[in-house]
N, C-alpha and C positions, 0 to 999 in steps of 0.2 A: 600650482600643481594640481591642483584638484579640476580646474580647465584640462587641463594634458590628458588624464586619467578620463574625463568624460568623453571625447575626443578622439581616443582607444579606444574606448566600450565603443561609439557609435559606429569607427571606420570596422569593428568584428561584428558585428550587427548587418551592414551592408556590405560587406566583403562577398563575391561571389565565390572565395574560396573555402567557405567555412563549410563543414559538415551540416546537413539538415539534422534535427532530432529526429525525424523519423526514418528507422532503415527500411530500405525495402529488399525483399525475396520472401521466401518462406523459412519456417525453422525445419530439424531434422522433423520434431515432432508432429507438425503439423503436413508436412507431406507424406509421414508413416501411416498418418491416419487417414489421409485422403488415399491411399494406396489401399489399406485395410474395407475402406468403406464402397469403392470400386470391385475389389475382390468380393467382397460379399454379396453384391449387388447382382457380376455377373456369374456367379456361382448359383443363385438363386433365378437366374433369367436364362442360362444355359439350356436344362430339363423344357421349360416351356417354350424355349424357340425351336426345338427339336421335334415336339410335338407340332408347333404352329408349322411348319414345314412337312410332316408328314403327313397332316391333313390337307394341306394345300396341293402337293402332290398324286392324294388320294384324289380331291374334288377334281384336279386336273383330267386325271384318268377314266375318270366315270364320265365328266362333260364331252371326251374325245368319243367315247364309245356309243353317248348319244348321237353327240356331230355323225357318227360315222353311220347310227340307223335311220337317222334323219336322211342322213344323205341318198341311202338305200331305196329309202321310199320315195323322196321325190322324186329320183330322175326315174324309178317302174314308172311313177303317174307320167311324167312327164315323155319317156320315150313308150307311154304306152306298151309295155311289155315286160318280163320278169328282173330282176335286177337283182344280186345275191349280196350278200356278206359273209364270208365264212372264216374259218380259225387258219390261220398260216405263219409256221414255222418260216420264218430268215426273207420277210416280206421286204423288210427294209433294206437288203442285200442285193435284192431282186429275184427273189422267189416267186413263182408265179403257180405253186400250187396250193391249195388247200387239203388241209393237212386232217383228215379223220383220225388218225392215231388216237388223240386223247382229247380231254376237254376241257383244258385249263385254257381260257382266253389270253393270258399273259403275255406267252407269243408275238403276239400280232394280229391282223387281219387282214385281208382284201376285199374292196368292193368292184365286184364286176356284172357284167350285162349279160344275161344269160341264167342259168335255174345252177344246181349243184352238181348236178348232172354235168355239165360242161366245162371246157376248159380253160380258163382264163389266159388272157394273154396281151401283150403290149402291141401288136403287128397293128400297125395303122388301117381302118378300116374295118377291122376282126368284128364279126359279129360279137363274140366275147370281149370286148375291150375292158380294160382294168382300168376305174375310175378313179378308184383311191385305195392309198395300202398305208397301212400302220405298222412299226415296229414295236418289238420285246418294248414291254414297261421295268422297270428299275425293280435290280432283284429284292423279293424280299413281296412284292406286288403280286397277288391271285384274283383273277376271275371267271367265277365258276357258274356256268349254269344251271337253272337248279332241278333239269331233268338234260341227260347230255344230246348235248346240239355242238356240233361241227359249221352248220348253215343255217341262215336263215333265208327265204327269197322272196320277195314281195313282188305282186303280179301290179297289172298296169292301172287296177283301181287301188293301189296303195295299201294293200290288205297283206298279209303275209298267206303263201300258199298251202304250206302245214302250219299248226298250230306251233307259236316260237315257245320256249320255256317261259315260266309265268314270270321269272325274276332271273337276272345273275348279282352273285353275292360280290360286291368288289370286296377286297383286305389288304391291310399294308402290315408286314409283320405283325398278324394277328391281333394286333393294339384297335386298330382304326377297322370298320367297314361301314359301307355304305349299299342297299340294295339296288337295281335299275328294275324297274317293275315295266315287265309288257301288258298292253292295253289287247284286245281280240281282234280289236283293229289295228295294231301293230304301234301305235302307240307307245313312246316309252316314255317315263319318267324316276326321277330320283329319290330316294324317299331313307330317312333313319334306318337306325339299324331298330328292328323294336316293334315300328310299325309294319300293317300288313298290307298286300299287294293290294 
């Protein structure tokens, strides 16, 4: 008997159909708490990707508006001659004026060939031809410069032909700004908010 009994035990011992001791899933509790500790996480990571986002979109904005004086001046140097950038309402639409009204950059802009004075325009061959144009920035975005300027135009030695404003303030719902500081040489660069031109 006690053979028989041994016999038993071994064939529940190697039975593929016996339960393991150990279960697997998770319990109620411990996926409450993985839940709990998730929510906490992105409750506290929320606020800072909202900010990491609106500075990101800030620096975006400011780098385009350099792109765009940069652009300004090379091709005066390079077509030898005046080359503008000025403020324009519904660029991206295809607006082809610039827009003196007001002097919130936000708008948009145009770069074309030719002083402020002139017309801008797309017609193939235009002495005015229209190089590059930017639309409206995301509302809530100001750029202001910090004596009002509609135009800037830099002549064929790369120099601007009136003196451009010494800074424009960028802001993104008042939280974030960032300054673009012009150089007498027409120069720009990017600089804190804090520091001075």
């Amino acid at each position: 008997m006690q053979r028989n009994a041994e016999t038993a035990l071994s064939f529940e011992k190697n039975s593929k159909y016996t339960m393991p001791d150990i279960s697997k899933g998770f319990t109620l509790f411990e996926l409450i708490t993985t839940i709990a500790v998730v929510a906490i996480l992105a409750a506290v990571g929320m606020p800072a990707m909202g900010n990491f986002i609106s500075q990101n979109r800030l620096s975006g904005n400011v780098n385009e508006f350099i792109a765009a004086t940069m652009l300004t001046r090379s091709e005066a140097i390079q077509r030898a001659g005046a080359v503008t950038i000025c403020r324009s309402v519904g660029a991206e639409t295809g607006s082809n004026v610039c827009d003196t009204s007001g002097s919130d950059w936000k708008d948009g802009w145009l770069v074309y060939v030719g002083t402020a004075s002139d017309t801008p325009t797309t017609a193939a061959g235009s002495a005015h031809l229209i190089l590059a144009r930017q639309g409206a920035f995301t509302s809530g975005t100001s750029l202001v410069p910090a004596t009002t300027a509609t135009s800037i135009t830099y002549n064929a030695m790369g120099a601007p032909i009136a003196a451009p404003p010494a800074s424009f303030a960028f802001s993104f719902n008042t939280k974030f700004s960032r300054l673009v500081c012009f150089d007498p040489s027409g120069r720009t660069r990017a600089i804190k908010p804090g520091d001075a031109c």
